[in-house]
N, C-alpha and C positions, 0 to 999 in steps of 0.2 A: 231494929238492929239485927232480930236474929230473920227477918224476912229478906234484910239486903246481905246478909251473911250469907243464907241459904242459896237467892238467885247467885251468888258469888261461885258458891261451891256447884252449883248448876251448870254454869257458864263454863268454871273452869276444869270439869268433868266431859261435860260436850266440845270442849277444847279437845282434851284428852283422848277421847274419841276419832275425832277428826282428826287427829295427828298419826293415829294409832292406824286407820284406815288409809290416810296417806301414804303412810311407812308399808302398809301390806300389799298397796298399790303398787310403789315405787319396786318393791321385792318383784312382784309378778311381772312386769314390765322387764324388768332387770336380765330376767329368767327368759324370756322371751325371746329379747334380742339377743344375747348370747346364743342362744339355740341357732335363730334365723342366721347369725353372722360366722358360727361353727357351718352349718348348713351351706353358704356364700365359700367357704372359706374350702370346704371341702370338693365343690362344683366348680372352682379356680383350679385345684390341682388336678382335676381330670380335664379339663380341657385342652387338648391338643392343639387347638386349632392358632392357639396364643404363641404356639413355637416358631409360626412362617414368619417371615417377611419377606412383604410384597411391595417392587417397585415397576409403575409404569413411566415412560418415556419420549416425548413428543420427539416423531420422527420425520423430518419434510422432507416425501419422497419428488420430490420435486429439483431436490439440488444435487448435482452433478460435479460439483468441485472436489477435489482432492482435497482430503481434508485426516482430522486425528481427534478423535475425543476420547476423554477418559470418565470413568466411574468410581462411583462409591457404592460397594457391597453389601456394607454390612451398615453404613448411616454413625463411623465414625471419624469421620472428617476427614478421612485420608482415601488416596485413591486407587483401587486395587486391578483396574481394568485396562489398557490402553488398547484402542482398534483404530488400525488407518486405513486408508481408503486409495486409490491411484484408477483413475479413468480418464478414458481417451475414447471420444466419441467420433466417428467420421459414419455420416450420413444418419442410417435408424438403428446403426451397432455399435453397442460401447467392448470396448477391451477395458478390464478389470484388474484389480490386483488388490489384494487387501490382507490383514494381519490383526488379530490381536492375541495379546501377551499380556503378562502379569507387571503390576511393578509396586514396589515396597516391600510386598511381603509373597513369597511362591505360592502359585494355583496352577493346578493342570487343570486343561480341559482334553473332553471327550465329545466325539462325535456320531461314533460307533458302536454297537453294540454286538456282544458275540456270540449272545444265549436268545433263543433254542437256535440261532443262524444269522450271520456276519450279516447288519439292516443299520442305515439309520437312523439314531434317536429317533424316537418318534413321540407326539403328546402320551400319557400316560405311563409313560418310562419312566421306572425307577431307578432313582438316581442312587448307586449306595455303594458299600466297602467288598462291596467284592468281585474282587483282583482276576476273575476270570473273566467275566462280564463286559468290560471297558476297554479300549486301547489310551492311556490318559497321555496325555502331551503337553508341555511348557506354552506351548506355542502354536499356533495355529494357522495356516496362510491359504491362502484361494486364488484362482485366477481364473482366467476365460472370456468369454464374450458373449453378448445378450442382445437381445434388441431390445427398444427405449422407447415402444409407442408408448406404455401409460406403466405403471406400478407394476400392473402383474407381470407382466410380462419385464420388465427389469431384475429382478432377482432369480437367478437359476437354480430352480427347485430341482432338476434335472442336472446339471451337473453337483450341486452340493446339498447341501441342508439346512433345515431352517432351525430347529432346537438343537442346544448344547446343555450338556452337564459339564459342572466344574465339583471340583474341591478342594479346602486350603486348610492346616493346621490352626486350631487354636490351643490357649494354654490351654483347655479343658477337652480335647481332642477334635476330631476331625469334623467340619462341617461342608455339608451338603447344597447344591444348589443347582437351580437351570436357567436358564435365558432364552430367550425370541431372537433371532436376528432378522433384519429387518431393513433390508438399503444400504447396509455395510453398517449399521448402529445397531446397539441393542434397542427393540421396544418394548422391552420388558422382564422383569427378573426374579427370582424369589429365591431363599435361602432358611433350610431350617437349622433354627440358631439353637438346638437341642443338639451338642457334641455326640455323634456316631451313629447317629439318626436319620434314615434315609427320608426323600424326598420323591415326590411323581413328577416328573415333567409337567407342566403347565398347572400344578398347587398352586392356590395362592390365598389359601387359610385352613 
């Protein structure tokens, strides 16, 4: 009795043990990942790169129809871009006409820049709040005539330009953004959703 008593208290001592050892386990482990996920946690709020958003857009430079598409900016289900289109092609010259404007909610765009000298947007252009820098506009229109042997040669890099800045109010204030244009459409866009925050032309994280 007292040999099966004693394996008893043996067993239920090495129990003990092992429970004890689990429990110092589960603590260190505990300790651990709390660390590793303060760590995560900390490397989330310094990344900037998490502010952009970037969208690209299938453009067929191929079509020639008068035509009107619209956009989604910011990816919430409403449409904030309208750009139309009017061509008239006789022989290897088209005559042009085009337009986009805001609708839902107001954005200016910009095509111009005035620092250190009246140029272009150009890639790397910073897109941002200040009021010297920009000529911004509701509205924006184009026209003229091109010839239409292949892509390059259709868009008039020589009469106008190819990147824009825009910018539109939110509740949390002003956000920043550019586009490609590209055949009378955009092919591509980015916006940084961080309110007052400026943007480089052709960012896209």
């Amino acid at each position: 009795m007292f040999l099966i008593l004693r394996i008893g208290l043996n067993l239920k001592t090495r129990k003990m043990k092992q429970v004890k050892s689990i429990l110092i386990l589960s603590a260190i482990l505990f300790v651990v990942f709390a660390c590793n996920k303060d760590d995560d946690d900390n490397d989330n709020n310094t990344e900037d790169t998490g502010s952009i958003y970037y969208q690209e857009f299938d453009v067929d430079t191929t079509n020639y129809a008068n035509d009107t598409v619209f956009y989604d900016v910011d990816n919430d289900g409403a449409f904030e871009i309208e750009v139309t289109r009017t061509i008239e092609i006789e022989n290897s010259e088209a005559q042009y006409g085009g337009q986009f404007r805001w609708v839902n909610e107001p954005i200016d765009f910009c095509f111009m820049v005035n620092t250190p000298s009246t140029s272009m947007i150009e890639f790397g252009d910073e897109i941002n709040g200040n009021a010297n820098f920009f000529e911004w506009q509701p509205v924006i229109n184009c026209s003229g005539s091109v010839g239409v042997l292949n892509e390059n040669h259709y868009w008039p890099q020589v009469v106008f330009t190819e990147y824009f800045g825009f910018k539109y109010m939110s509740n949390q204030g002003t956000i920043y953004g550019w586009f490609r244009f590209k055949h009378f459409e955009l092919a591509e866009m980015a916006i940084n959703t961080n309110p007052n925050e400026p943007i480089l032309v052709g960012q896209k994280e």
